[in-house]
C-alpha positions in Angstrom: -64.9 -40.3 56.2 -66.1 -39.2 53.1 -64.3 -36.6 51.1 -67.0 -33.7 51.6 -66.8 -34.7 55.4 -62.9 -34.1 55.3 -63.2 -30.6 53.1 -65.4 -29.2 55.6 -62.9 -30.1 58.5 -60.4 -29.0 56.6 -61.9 -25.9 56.0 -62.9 -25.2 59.3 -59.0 -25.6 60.4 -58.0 -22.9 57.9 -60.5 -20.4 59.3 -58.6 -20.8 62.9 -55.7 -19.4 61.3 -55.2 -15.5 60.5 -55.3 -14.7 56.4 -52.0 -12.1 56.8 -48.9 -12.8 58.7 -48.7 -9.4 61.2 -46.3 -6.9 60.7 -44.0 -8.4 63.4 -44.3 -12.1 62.2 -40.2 -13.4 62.0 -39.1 -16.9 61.5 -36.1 -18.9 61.5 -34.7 -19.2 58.2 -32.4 -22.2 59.0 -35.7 -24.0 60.8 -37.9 -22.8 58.1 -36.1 -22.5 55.3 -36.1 -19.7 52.3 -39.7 -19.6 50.5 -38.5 -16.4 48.5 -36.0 -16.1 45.4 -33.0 -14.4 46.4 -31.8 -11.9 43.7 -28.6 -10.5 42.6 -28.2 -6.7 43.0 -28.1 -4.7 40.1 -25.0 -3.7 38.2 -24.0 -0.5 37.5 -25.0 0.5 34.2 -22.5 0.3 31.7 -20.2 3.4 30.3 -21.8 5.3 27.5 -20.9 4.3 24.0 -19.0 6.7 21.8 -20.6 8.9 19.7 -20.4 7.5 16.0 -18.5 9.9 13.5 -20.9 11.6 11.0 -19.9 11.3 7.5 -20.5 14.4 5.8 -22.9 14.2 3.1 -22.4 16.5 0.2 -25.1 17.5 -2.3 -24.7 16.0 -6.0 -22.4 18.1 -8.2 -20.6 19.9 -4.8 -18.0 17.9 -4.5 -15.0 19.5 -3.4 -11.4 18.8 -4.7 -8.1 19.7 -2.9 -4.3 18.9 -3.5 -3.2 16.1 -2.7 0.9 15.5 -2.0 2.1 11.9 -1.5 5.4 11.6 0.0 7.9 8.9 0.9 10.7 9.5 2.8 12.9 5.9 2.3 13.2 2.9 0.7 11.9 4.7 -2.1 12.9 7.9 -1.6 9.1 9.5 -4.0 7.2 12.7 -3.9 4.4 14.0 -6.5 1.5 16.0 -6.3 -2.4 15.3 -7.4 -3.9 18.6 -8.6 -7.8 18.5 -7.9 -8.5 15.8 -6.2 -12.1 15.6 -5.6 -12.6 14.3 -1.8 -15.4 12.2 -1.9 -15.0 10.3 -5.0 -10.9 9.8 -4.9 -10.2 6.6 -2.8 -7.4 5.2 -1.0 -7.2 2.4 -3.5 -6.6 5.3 -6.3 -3.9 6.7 -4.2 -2.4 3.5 -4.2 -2.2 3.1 -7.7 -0.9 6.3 -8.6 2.4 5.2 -6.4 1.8 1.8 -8.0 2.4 3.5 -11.4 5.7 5.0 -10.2 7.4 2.2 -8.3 8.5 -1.0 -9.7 10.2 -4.0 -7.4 12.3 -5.1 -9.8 14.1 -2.8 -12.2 15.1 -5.7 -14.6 12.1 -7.5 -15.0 9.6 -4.7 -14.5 7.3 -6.6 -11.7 4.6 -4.0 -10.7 4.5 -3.6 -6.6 1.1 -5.5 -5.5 -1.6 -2.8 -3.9 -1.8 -4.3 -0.8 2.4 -3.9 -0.1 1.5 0.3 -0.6 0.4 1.4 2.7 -0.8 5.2 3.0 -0.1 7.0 6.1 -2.1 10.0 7.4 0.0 11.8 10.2 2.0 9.0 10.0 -0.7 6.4 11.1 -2.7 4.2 8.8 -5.7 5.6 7.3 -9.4 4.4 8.1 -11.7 4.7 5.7 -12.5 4.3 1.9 -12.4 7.5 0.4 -10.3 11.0 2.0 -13.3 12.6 2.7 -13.7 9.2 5.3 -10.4 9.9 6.1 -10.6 13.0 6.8 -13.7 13.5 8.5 -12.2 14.9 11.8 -11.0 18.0 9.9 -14.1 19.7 8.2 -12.2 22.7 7.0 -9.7 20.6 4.5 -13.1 19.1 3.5 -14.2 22.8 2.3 -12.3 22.6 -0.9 -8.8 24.5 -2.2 -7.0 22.9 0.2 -3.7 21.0 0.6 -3.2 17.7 2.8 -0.3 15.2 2.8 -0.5 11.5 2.9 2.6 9.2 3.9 3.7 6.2 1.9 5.2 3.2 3.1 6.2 -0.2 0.5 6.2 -2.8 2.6 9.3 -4.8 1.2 11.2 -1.7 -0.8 10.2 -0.7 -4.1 12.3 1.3 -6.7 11.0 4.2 -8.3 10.7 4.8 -12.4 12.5 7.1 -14.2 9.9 9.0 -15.8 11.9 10.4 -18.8 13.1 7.0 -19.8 9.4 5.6 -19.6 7.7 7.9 -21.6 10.5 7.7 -24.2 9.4 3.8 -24.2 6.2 4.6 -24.3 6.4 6.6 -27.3 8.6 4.2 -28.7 5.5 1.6 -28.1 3.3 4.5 -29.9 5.6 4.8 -33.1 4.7 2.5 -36.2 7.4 -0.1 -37.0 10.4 0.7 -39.1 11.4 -0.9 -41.9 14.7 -2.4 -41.3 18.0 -1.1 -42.8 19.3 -2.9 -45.9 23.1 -2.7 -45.7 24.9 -3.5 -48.6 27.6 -6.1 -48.3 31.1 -4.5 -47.7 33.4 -4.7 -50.8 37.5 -5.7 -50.4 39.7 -7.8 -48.1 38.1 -9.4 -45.2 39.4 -11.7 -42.6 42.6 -12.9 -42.6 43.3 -11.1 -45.5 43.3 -7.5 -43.5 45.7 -9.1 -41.1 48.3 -9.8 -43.5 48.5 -6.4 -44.7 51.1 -3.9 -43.0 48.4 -1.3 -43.7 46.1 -2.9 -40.7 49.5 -3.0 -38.5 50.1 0.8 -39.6 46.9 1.3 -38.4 46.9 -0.4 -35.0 50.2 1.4 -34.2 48.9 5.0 -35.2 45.9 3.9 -32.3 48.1 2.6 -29.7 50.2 5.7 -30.1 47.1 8.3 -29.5 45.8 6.3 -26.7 49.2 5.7 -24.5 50.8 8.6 -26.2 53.8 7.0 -26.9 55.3 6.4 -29.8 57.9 3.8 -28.7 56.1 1.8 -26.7 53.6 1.5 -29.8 56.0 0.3 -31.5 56.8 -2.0 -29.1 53.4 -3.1 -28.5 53.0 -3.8 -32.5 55.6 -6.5 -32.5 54.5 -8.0 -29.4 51.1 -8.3 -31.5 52.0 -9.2 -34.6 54.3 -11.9 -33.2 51.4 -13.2 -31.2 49.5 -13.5 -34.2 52.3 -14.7 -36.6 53.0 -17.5 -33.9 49.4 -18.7 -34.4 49.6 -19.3 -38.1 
């Protein structure tokens, strides 16, 4: 059989069939198999993402400043103030530093406490957000200007405040030129042993004894118990 014999037969076999299945054409799906893709159902669409915050943008020049109170309640006990603080320029980092420059962690050697042990606390959770306009971006009205807001401070580790009169008396030491130092002129008479010998230097230490123990017998005393102590090393 040649091959255009076999096309036509095979042709003629296909027209004996009907070109659509009928509307109530079933078959048996475990004789037959599946000839279709089976598909997952959908899922439900996911829950809405949250709105994103809106910084507020200010216009150049309009930034607003408010007054700013840092507060620690323990372990160091610290308070101050920053007047006119302008709230998109100030940072978190600057706020750090300011209770950087008033804390020390070790009074003897003067170690500085590292930024990232100062944690600042904004109703007593930790901020988020670079600057306190960021910081404060869920409260427009503080934002306004001529405000006052309070941020907590927390030294991981303890820190010890400076004593601000002391410092800037050391700074202004630091400031002053250098002195000249003072010439003292060698001192002129009996030195040494020579003082001890004399009753004058006994006199002396008796008079003392007397107007600190205000006694005038037991100075006495106490005079020969000293100058037989001595004596008895000679």
């Amino acid at each position: 059989m040649s091959e255009l014999t076999f096309c036509k037969s095979f042709l003629s076999a296909l027209d004996t069939r009907p070109v659509k299945l009928p509307a109530d054409y079933v078959f048996d799906p475990q004789t037959v198999g599946l000839r279709v893709p089976y598909t997952l159902p959908r899922l439900p669409p996911p829950h809405p993402s949250m709105p994103k915050k809106i910084k507020p943008t200010l216009a150049p020049g309009s930034s607003k400043s408010i007054r700013v109170h840092l507060k620690s309640a323990r372990n160091p006990v610290l308070q101050f103030t920053l007047d006119q603080a302008p709230v998109s320029t100030t940072t978190v980092e600057d706020l750090k530093r300011e209770v950087g420059q008033r804390v020390v962690s070790d009074v003897q050697t003067g170690a500085t406490v590292p930024l990232e042990k100062i944690k600042v606390l904004y109703k007593r959770k930790p901020v988020t957000g670079k600057t306190i306009a960021e910081v404060l971006v869920d409260e427009p009205d503080v934002l306004t200007g001529g405000k006052e807001v309070e941020f907590g401070v927390m030294i991981m580790g303890g820190a010890t405040v400076i004593d601000a009169q002391p410092l800037a008396q050391t700074n202004q030491k630091e400031n002053e030129p250098p002195t000249a130092p003072i010439q003292t002129k060698p001192a002129v008479g009996p030195s040494g042993e020579q003082v001890l010998k004399m009753d004058a230097f006994w006199d002396d230490l008796q008079g003392f004894l007397a107007q600190r123990i205000k006694d005038e017998k037991e100075a006495a005393r106490l005079r020969q118990i000293f100058h037989a102590a001595w004596t008895g090393t000679q």
